[in-house]
BANU-242796 format. One record per residue (C-alpha): residue number from 1; x, y, z. Coordinates in steps of 0.5 Angstrom, whole numbers, plus 500, padded with zeros to 3 digits. Example, Ala and Ser with C-alpha at 12.3 -4.5 7.8 and 13.67 -1.06 7.14 Angstrom:
<atoms>
   k  c1  c2  c3
   1 525 491 516
   2 527 498 514
</atoms>
This chain:
<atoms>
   k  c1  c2  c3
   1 187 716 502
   2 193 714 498
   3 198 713 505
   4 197 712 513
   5 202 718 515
   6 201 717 524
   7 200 724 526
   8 200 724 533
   9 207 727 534
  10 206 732 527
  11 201 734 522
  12 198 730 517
  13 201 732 509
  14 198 736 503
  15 195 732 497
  16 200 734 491
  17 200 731 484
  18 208 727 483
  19 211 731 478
  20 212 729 472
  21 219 724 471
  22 225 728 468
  23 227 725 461
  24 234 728 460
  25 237 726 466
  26 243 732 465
  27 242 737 470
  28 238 733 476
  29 246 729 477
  30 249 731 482
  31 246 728 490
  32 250 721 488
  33 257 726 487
  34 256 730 494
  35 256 723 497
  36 261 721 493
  37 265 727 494
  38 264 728 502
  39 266 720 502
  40 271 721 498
  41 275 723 505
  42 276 718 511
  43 275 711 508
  44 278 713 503
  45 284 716 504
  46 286 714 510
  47 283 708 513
  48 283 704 506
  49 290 706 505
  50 292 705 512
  51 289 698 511
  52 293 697 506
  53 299 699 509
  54 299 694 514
  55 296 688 511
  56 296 689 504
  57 289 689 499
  58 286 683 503
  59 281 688 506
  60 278 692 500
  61 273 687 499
  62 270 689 505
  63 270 696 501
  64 264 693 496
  65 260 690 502
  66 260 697 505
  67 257 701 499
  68 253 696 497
  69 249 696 503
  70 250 704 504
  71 247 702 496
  72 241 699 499
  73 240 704 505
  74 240 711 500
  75 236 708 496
  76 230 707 502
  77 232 714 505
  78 231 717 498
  79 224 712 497
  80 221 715 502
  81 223 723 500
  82 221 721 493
  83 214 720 496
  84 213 725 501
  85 218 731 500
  86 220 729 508
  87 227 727 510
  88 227 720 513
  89 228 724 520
  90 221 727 519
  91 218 720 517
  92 222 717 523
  93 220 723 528
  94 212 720 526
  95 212 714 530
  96 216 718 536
  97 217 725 536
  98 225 725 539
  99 228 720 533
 100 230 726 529
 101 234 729 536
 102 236 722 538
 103 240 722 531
 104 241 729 530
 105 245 728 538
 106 249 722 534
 107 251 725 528
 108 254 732 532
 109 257 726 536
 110 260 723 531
 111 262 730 528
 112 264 734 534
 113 271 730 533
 114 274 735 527
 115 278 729 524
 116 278 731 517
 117 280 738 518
 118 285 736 522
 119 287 730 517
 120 288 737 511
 121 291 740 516
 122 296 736 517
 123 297 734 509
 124 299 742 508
 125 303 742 513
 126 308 736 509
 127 307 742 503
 128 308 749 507
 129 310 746 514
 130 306 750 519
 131 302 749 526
 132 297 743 524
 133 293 746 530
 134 293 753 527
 135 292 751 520
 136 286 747 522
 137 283 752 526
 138 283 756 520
 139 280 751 515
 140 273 750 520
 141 273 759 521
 142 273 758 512
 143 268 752 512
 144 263 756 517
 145 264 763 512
 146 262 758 506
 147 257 755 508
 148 253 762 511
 149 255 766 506
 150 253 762 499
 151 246 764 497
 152 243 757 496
 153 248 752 501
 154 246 746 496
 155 249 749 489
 156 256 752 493
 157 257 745 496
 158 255 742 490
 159 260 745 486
 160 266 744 491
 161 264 736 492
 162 265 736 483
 163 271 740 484
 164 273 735 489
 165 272 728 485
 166 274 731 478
 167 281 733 481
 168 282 726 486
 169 280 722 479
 170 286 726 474
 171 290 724 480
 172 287 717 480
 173 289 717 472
 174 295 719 473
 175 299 714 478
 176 295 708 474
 177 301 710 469
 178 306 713 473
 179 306 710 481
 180 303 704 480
 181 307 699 479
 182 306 693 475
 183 307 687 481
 184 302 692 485
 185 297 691 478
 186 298 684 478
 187 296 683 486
 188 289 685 484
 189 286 679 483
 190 288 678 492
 191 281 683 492
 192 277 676 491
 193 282 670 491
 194 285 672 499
 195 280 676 503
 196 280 675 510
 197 278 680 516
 198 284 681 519
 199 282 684 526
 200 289 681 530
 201 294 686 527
 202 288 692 526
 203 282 690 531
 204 275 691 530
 205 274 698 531
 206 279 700 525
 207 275 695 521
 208 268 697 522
 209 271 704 521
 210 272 702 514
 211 266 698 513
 212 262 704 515
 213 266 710 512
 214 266 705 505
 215 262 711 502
 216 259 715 507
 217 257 712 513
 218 252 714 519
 219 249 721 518
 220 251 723 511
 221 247 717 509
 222 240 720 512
 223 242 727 509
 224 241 725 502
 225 233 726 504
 226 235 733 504
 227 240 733 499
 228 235 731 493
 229 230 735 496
 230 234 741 494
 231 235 738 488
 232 228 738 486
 233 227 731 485
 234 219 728 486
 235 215 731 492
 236 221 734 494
 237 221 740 489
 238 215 743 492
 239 220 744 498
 240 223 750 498
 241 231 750 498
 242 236 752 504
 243 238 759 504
 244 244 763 507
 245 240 768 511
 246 245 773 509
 247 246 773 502
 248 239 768 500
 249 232 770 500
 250 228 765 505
 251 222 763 504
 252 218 760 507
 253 219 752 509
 254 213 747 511
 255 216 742 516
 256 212 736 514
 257 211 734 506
 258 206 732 502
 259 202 725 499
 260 199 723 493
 261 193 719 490
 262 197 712 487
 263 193 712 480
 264 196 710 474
 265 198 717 472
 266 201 718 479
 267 204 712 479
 268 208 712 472
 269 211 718 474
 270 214 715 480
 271 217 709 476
 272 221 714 472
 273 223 718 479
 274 226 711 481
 275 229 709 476
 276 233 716 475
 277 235 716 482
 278 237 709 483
 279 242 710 476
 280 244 717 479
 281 246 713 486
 282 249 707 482
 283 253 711 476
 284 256 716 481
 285 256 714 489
 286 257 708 488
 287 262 708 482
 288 266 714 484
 289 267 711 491
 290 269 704 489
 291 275 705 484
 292 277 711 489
 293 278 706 495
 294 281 700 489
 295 286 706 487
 296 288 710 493
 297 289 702 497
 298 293 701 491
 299 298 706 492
 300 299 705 499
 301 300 697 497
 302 305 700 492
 303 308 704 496
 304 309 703 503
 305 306 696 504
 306 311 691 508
 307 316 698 511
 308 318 697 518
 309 317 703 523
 310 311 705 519
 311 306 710 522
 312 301 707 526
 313 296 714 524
 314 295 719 519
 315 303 719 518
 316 304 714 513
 317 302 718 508
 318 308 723 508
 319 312 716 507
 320 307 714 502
 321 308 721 499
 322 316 721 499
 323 316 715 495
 324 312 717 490
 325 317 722 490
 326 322 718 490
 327 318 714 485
 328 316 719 479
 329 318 726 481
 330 318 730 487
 331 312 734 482
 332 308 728 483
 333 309 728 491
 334 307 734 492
 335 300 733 488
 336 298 727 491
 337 298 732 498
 338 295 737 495
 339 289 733 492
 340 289 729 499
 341 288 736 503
 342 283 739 498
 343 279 732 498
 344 279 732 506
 345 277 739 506
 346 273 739 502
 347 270 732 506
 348 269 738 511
 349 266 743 509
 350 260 737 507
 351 261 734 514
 352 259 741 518
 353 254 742 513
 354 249 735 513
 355 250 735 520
 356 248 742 521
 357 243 740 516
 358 239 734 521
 359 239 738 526
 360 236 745 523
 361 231 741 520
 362 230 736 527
 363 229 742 531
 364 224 745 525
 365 220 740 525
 366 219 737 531
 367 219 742 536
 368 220 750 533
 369 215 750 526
 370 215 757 527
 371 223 758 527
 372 227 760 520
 373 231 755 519
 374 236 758 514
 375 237 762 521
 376 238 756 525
 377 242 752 519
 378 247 758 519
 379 246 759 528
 380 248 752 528
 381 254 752 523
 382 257 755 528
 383 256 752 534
 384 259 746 530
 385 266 750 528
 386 266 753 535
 387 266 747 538
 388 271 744 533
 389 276 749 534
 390 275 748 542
 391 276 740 541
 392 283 742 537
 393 286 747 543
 394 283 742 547
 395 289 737 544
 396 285 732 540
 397 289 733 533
 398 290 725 532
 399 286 725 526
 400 286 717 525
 401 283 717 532
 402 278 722 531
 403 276 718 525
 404 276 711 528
 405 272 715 534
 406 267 717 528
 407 266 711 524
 408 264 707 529
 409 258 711 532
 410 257 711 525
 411 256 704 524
 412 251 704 531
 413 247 710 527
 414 246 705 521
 415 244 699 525
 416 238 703 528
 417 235 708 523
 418 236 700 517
 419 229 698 522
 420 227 706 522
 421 227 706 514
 422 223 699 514
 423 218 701 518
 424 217 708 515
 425 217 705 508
 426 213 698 509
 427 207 703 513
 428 208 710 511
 429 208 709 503
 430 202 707 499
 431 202 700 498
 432 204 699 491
 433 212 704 492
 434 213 700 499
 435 219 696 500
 436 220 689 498
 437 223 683 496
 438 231 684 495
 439 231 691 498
 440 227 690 504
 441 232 683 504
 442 239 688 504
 443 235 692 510
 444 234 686 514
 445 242 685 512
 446 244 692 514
 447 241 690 521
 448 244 684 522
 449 252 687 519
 450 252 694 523
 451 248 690 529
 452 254 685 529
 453 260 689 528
 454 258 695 533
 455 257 689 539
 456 264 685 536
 457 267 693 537
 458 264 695 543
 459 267 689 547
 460 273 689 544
 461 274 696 547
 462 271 694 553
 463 275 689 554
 464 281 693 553
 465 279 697 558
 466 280 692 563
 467 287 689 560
</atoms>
């Protein structure tokens, strides 16, 4: 047989040809840019800039640190998809049937917090005023009619995180002539000449959010399985995509994936799916994070580094915004806001999606193989909206809080599916796909980074618990 799938907890797969690797790249670019556009949120417009805010530029090379692990991490998640057709969830689900719910618990855990809707909300409020609660509110009631009344649930957040990413970079290209000043260019180079960890101004859960949140972070990581299986890419195409149940025409989904034989022929077309997937992550999540992380630091550090009072939240960008003002035109301040609440919401609406998303295809394929999942995707949705909305009445607006909150159940998700995925892909995979060498090193770095940091912030907030 060309793999060892354990079928103990799920059936076995079907035998398929790998389907012939793409020659024109074009039309299959776009999973690397809804993680870069869904990224493109917390870490970086917030906790990044907050840093920067506080401490000046010498945390953002923590920022290459994060997104070259979540480099390494995507890439396996997206191996063993490109190979079976499976979300890693499922391939984790193999050795233990409550995997996928363990990390589908995790991720609505770390996302029932609506810290990026409440973040837009708050942005708006410094444009048109209002109630961040209501705006709020209003924003997750939106997100839940987009994602159950688009016809394919991939193609409209696709378009919104392209949307998204092409207006945070004409902002970006704008203030690297207009905001930006000169002494601010030239302290760059603090980026590799004066790094340090600065956990006694911030403390380790603010720096582990950052490091976690530099690019995607916890469940976004995972859903890339489900996000290049609805692109089409490798074993994946032969998986139907997910519909609205309202406006799409369901079809019916297998709940496990399939193999295939590793000839020559088999194994060429492999190489080229690898090849592309890898070029796709590195050009677009990769690329489009950093220099985002490195313009929206440089911004606060031009701005508002070194101001007495500032705000220990989310406030700080108001300040930022009025000097911006101050410093090129009230037009600039005002798009600064908007590109900053359309970014975040735009960040939501891809949050509510993947989450809902694990959980849809957990409980498909692991414990209701009957169910339409495009009903439970759209079932689920809502509850998470219901949810957020609740956590907002509740009282729980701080969004810098929310996010740290999430961030750091991030980083502990990273730290256990980093050991899943070289379980799966060392004995799952036919031997000549498996992960090795440098690859199966960045796994073992993961274990180590996310291990450590979640340990170092779990006492520390232990600790103050007990001050």
């Amino acid at each position: 047989m060309a793999t060892t799938f354990p079928t103990r907890h799920l059936p076995g797969p079907e035998v398929r040809e790998m389907p012939p690797a793409p020659s024109r790249y074009g039309r299959l670019i776009g999973p690397g840019i809804i993680a870069a556009g869904v990224g493109l949120a917390s870490g970086e417009f917030i906790l990044y800039p907050y840093i920067a805010s506080q401490v000046g530029l010498v945390f953002v090379w923590a920022a290459l640190i994060g997104l070259g692990t979540q480099y390494f991490l995507n890439m396996e998640i997206e191996r063993y998809t490109l190979a079976t057709g499976e979300t890693a969830l499922t391939g984790f689900s193999r050795y233990w049937r409550h995997w996928g719910l363990v990390f589908a618990l995790l991720t609505y855990f770390a996302n029932l917090w609506p810290g990026w809707a409440t973040s837009s909300a708050t942005l708006v409020t410094y444009i048109f005023g209002g109630s961040v609660r209501w705006i709020a509110i209003g924003m997750l009631l939106t997100i839940g009619l987009i994602l159950t009344l688009a016809p394919v649930v991939y193609v409209a957040l696709e378009r919104a995180q392209m949307l998204k990413v092409a207006a945070v970079l004409i902002l970006f290209v704008v203030a690297a002539f207009v905001a930006i000043g000169a002494s601010a260019w030239g302290d760059v180079g603090q980026v590799i000449t004066r790094p340090r960890i600065p956990v006694e101004e911030l403390g380790f859960a603010v720096l582990l959010g950052a490091l976690a949140f530099a690019g995607g972070g916890g469940g976004q990581n995972l859903v890339q399985s489900n996000w290049i299986r609805d692109k089409g890419y490798a074993m994946g195409s032969y998986v139907p995509r997910l519909v609205s149940p309202v406006t799409g025409a369901p079809e019916a989904v297998p709940s496990t994936g399939y193999t295939f034989e590793p000839n020559d022929e088999n194994l060429r077309r492999w190489k080229g799916w690898w090849r592309f997937a890898n070029i796709e992550q590195l050009t677009t999540f990769v690329a489009i994070t950093f220099v985002t992380i490195l313009f929206t630091s440089l911004l606060a550090y031009s701005t508002v580094f070194g101001r007495e009072g500032l705000a220990n939240s989310i406030g700080f960008l108001e300040v930022e915004g009025e000097v911006l003002g101050e410093r090129v035109g009230s037009w600039f301040q005002y798009l600064f806001w908007v590109v900053g609440a359309f970014s975040l919401f735009a960040a939501a609406l891809g949050i509510v999606d993947y989450t809902t998303r694990l959980a849809a295809d957990v409980i498909k394929t692991s414990y209701a193989r009957n169910a339409n999942e495009s009903k439970l995707y759209a079932a689920l949705v809502w509850g998470l909206v219901t949810v957020g909305i609740l956590v907002v009445l509740a009282g729980f607006d701080q969004p810098l809080i929310l996010l740290v909150i999430s961030a750091v159940v991030g980083g502990f998700m990273m730290f256990i599916y980093s050991g899943l995925l070289i379980l799966v892909n060392r004995k799952i995979l036919p031997k000549p796909i498996r992960v090795r060498g440098v690859r199966l090193a960045a796994l073992i770095w993961s274990i180590l980074l996310f291990g450590t940091l979640s340990v170092l912030t779990f006492d520390a907030q232990i600790r103050r618990l007990f001050e």
